[in-house]
Steps between C-alpha positions, in 0.01 A plus 500: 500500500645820360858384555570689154442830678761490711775677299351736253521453117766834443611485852865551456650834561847579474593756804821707594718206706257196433130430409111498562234208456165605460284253711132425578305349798418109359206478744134655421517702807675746677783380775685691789833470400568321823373204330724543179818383455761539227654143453764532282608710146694348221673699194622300222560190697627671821337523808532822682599556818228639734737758661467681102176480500177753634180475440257826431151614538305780431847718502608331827838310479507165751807241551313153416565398870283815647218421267366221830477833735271686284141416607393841381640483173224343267613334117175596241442263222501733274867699635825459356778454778859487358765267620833691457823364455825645543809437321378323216520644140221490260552717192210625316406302214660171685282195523575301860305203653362630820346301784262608745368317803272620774330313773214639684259363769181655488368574872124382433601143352664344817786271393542596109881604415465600157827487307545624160781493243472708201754491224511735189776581214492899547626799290639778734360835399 
């Protein structure tokens, strides 16, 4: 269910110093980000190291790690966030193979873990 909608279709950017994934919710409902977690990125094969990594919503920058704390915080379906990573060059007009995965557990379905993996070939812009 919706596991395609995870990273966007043109959701490469290349930024000053590293790069930005456009991603999406996969769930038909809004979330506290307390219940979200960023699993893992991959670029071209390698997975990234969580320490280069931050996650951002609605102009607000978070460390994956800090996203647990935030019970006021809430993901909308219909929201881009942006998982940032540092370091890691993607020139515009350069395909890569990027990997996405998020796991959430939704408070009003005791028990469910949801984890999603979502991998595209990307275009930086």
């Amino acid at each position: 269910m919706m596991d395609h909608r995870v990273v966007s279709d043109n959701g490469l950017a290349s930024k000053p110093g590293g790069c930005t994934i456009d991603v999406r919710l996969p769930w038909y409902r809004a979330l506290p980000l307390s219940t979200v977690r960023l699993e893992a990125v991959e670029i071209d094969g390698e997975t990234i190291d969580p320490a280069r990594v931050s996650f951002e919503l609605e102009g607000e920058k978070l460390r994956p790690a800090d996203l647990a704390a935030r019970t006021d915080k809430w993901w909308y379906v219909l929201d881009s966030a942006f998982v940032h990573v540092d370091g890691k060059e993607t020139p515009k007009g350069t395909s890569h193979d990027v990997a996405v995965t998020i796991s959430f557990r939704p408070p009003y379905i005791m028990g469910l873990n949801r984890i999603v993996r979502t991998a595209k070939t990307l275009v930086a812009q």
